[in-house]
C-alpha angles and dihedrals in degrees: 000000000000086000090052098051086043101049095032093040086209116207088243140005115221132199113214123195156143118277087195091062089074119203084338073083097058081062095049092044089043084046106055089032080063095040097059087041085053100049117029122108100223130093092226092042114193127247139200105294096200139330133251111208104214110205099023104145077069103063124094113150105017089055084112092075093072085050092053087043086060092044096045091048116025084229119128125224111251107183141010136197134232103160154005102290142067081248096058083070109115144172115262114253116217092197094065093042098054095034085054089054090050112055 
């Protein structure tokens, strides 16, 4: 994947996971943001641009971990899911999130 961000120079690099994996997803993000570092073959090598959170209308208490993903990374979150198509696709709301922390 390093080599393929390297060669083809994409626009963005998303990260795409899981919301219902919880903080096992700050791993995996931390993971694959290392993996492209590690391996890439360029001095100036690309990291993840921003995330996208598959299943997130159903996540209630492990909404936090998108929070940690910001945090670990300085990468916003660009997109969320909250279905089965491409127009299930959304913006994530703050309100929700933090409303969701909070109560």
């Amino acid at each position: 994947l390093a080599k393929l961000v390297s060669v083809n120079n994409p626009n963005l690099v998303l990260f795409i996971g899981e919301a219902l994996v919880g903080n096992d997803g700050v791993d995996q993000l931390s993971k694959f943001n290392q993996s492209l570092i590690d391996l890439s073959q360029s001095r100036e090598p690309r990291t993840i641009d921003g995330i996208i959170l598959s299943k997130f209308d159903t996540v209630d208490d492990k909404v936090g971990a998108a929070l940690s993903m910001v945090y670990t990374t300085g990468r916003p979150i660009v997109f969320v899911g909250t279905g089965q198509k491409y127009t299930n696709l959304r913006k994530l709301n703050v309100k929700t999130v933090t409303n969701a922390l909070l109560s």
